[in-house]
N, C-alpha and C positions, 0 to 999 in steps of 0.2 A: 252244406251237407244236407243231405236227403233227410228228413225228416217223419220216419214209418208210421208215427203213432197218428198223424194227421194227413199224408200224401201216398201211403203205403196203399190200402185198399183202392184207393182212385187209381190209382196208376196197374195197378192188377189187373182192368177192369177196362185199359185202354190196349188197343192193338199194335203195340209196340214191339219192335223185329226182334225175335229170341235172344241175339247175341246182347241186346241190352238190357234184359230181367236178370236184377238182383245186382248191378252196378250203382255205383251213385256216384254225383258229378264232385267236379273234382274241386277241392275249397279247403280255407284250413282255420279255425278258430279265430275269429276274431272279438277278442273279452277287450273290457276294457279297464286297462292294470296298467301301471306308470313305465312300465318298461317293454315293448312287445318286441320278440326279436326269433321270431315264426316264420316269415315268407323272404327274406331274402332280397328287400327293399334297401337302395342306399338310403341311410339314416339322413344325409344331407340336402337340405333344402335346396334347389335351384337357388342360385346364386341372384342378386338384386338387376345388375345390369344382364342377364339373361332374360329374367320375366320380361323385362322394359322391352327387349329384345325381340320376342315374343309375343308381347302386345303390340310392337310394331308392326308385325308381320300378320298378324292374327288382323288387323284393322285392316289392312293392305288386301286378304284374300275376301274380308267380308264383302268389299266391293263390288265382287264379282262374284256370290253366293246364287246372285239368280243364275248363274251356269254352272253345267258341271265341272268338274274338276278336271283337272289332265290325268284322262284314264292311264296314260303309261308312268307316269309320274318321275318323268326324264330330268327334270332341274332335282330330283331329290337324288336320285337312282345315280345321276353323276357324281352329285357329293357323297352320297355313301361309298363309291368304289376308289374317289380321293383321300378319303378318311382310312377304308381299307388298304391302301397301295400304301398308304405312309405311315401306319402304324403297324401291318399284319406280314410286311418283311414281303409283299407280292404285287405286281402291276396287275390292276383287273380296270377294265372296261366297263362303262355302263350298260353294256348289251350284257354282260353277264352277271348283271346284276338284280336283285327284284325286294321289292318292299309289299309286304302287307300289316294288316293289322295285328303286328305282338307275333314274334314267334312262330305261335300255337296256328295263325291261319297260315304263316308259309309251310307248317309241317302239314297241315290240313290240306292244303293246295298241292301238295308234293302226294299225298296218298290217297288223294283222289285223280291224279293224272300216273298214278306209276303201280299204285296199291290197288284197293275196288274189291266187290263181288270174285271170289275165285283165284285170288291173292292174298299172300301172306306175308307178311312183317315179322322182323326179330329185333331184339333188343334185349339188353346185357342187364339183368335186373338182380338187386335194388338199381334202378336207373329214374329218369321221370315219368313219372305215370302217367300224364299225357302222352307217351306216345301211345301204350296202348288202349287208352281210351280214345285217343282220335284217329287209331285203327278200327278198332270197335267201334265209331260212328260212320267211319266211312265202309264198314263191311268188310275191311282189310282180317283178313285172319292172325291170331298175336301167336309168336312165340317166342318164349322167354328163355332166353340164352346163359351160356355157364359165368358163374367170376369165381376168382379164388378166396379163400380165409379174408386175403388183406383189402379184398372189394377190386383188385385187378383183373384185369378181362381174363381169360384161361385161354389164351388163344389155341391151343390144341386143338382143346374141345368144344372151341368156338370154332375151330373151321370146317371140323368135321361134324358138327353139326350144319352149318352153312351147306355143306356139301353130301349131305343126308336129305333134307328140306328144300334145298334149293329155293329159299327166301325170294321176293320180288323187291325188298326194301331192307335195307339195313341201316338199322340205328345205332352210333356211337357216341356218347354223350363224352363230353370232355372239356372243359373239369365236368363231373358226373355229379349228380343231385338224386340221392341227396348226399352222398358219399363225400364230394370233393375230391377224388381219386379222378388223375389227369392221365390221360393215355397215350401214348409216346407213338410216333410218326413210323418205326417199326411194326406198329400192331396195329395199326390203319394199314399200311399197304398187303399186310400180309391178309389181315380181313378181305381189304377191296380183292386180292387176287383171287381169292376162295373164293368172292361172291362172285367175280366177271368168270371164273371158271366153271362154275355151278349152274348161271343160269343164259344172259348175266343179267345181274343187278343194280338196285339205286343203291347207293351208300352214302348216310346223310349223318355226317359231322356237327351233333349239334354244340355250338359252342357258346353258350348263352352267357358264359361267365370266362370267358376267353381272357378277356381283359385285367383278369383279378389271377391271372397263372402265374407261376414261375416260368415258364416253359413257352418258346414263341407259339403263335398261333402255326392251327394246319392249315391254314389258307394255302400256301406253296404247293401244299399237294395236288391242288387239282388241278395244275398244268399237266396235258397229256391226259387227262382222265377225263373222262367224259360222263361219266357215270357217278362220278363225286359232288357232294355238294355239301357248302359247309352254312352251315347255319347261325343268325347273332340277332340278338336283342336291345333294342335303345334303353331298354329296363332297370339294368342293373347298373354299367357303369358311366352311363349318363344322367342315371337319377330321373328317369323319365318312366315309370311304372305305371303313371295315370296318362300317358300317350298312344300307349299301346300302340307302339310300332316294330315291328322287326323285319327280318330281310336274310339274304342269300346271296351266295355267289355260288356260280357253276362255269358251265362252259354253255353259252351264249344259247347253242341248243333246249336247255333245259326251261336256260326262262319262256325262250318261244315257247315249250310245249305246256309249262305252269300256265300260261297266259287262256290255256283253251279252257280251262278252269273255273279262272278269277269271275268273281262276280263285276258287272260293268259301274266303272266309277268306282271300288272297291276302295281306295283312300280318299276321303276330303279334302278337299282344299283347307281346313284348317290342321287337320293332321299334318299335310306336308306341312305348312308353312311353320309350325310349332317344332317341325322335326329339323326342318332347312335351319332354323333358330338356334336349337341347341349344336347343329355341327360346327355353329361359325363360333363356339367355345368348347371345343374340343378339350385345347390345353389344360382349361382350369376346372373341368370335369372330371381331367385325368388326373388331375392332382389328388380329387376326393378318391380317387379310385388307391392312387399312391397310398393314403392313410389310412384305408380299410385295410389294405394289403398288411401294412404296418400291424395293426390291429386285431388283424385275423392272427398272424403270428404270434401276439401275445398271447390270447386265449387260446392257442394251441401248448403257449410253453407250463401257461399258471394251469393248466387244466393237465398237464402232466406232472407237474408240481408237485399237485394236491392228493396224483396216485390214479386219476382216472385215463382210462384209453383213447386216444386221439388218432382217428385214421388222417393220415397225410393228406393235409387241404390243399387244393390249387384253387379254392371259390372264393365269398366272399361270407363262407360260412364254415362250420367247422361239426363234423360229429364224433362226440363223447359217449363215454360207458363205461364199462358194461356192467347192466345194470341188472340183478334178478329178476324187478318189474319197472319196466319201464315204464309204464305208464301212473304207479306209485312216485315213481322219483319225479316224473312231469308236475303232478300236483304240487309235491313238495317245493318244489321250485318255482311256481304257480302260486303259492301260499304266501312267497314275499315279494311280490308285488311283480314275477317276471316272465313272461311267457315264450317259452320256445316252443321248437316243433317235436312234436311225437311221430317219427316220420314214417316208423309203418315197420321200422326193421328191427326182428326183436332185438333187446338189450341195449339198444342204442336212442339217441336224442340230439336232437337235430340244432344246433343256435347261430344265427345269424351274427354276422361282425356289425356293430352298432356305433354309436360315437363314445371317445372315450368315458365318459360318463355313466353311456347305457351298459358298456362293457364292465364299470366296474361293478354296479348295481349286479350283474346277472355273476360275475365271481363270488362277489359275499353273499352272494343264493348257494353257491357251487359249496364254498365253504362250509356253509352252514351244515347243507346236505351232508357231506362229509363227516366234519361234528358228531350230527345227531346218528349217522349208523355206527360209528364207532363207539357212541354209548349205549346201543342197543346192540349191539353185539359182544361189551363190558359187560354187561345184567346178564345176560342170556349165559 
């Protein structure tokens, strides 16, 4: 987080493009308190014979450290579209596939080849806030799109907005963050129709927590689409957060024109080989994925339980409320030793699914909170 009292005047003071005075970059608390369950990290360690795994491979690429890397990153980009074809319910090819660093640079890559100077981007907000901060770095214009009461898109007034604006980029988060609200394969196509009829447009699927849904993935959809592009992260349900890799599927077109982009050599040879590592343990990464899911579901049932609001999770997180001050009830919960996210939406609070341990530490926080307003509301 931006820090005014000591970077605020300097930065006033540098010649920095208007669209980005009085933003600040994007980060979220990290104290240090026996339970953190804030960013949306699998709680589980890489497993033993993966590190090994790992260091295998990591030994293998340092070999050949004096060269560059495979700028296309084809031995990776195959396995990511095998991985996708067999678990995301759709055959994809390696040509329609692309890997950058995390996410965040293929969404960057995507709105600097489709977005830019004299273009506009929309997204469906409370959604991630990195989209529109890395519209706002790449000069993309932001605009913030309808949802209803329950945190679901308003497609109504989402198309006719689409269709008012005539967007160059459209964002659909699914499961959405920090909501957890999944978006059903009816309300992408009717979006993507609005946007191909409007302008047409990109329409970018992000699915960074895909793997933690009830709901299969929209990968299928983007047969016949050409203008769709669904988005995933090695992050969340490979336990791979300190790898920072993620990746894309499209129609084969799209990676060619991401590529005019990409910076040269843009993944390392150790990034592949750490990432080629974790796919060859898919199965038993999916399994941590299976127990969070598990997991996630319980802190949705105790935390109705206890009388507070839970929006319908498809992540590997859950948001609770509603609270008079959110940001009072963060401390309070903060107080015993547990730290969630305060994600920016009033009334509500953001907590990550944890192992079952950290899970139960962060209910007897919930409890307590609970407790103590209902004998402050007894006195009063």
């Amino acid at each position: 987080m931006r820090d005014d009292s000591t970077t605020g005047n300097a930065w006033d003071e540098l010649p920095i493009r208007d669209e980005l005075r009085g933003q600040s970059p994007y980060g979220a608390p990290q104290l240090d308190v026996p339970v953190r369950l804030n960013t949306n990290e699998n709680p589980y360690p890489l497993p033993e014979a993966l590190v090994d795994r790992i260091a295998e491979r990591v030994r293998e690429a340092a070999r050949d450290l004096n060269r560059y890397p495979d700028r296309d990153a084809v031995e990776l980009r195959t396995e990511l579209a095998r991985y996708l074809t067999r678990t995301a319910g759709h055959e994809v090819g390696p040509a329609g596939v692309w890997a950058a660093n995390g996410s965040n640079e293929v969404l960057q890559q995507l709105l600097q080849t489709f977005g830019g100077p004299g273009r506009t981007a929309i997204g469906f907000e409370p959604s991630y806030s990195m989209h529109a901060l890395i519209a706002r770095g790449t000069g993309t214009g932001w605009l913030s799109g309808p949802r209803n009461e329950d945190f679901t898109i308003d497609v109504a007034a989402a198309r006719e907005m689409i269709a008012e604006q005539r967007p160059d980029v459209v964002f659909i988060t699914s499961p959405n963050n920090p909501t957890g609200t999944a978006v059903d394969a009816r309300t992408v196509l009717d979006l993507y129709e609005a946007a191909q009829a409007a302008k047409p447009s990109m329409v970018v699927v992000d699915e960074a927590y895909g793997e933690f849904s009830h709901h299969p993935s929209l990968l299928p959809l983007i047969e016949g689409r050409p203008h769709l592009v669904l988005s995933r992260t090695m992050s969340k349900a490979f336990g791979a957060a300190g790898l920072r890799l993620g990746y894309l599927a499209a129609d084969p077109a799209v990676v060619d024109a991401v590529q005019l982009v990409r910076l040269p050599y843009h993944l390392s040879s150790i990034t592949q080989a750490t990432a080629l590592a974790a796919l060859e343990h898919t199965d038993t990464l999916l399994g941590y994925v299976a127990q969070l899911k598990s997991e996630r579901d319980r802190l949705v049932d105790e935390l109705r339980a206890l009388g507070f609001q839970v929006t319908e999770s498809d992540a590997n997180f859950v948001q609770f409320g509603r609270f008079a001050d959110s940001r009072t009830a963060w401390q309070r919960i903060l107080d015993q030793g547990v730290l969630v996210r305060d994600n920016g939406v009033p009334g509500w609070l953001r907590v990550s699914a944890g192992t079952p341990a950290e899970n139960d530490a962060f209910l007897d926080a919930a409890r307590t909170l609970v407790t103590e307003n209902a004998k402050k509301e007894h006195e009063a």
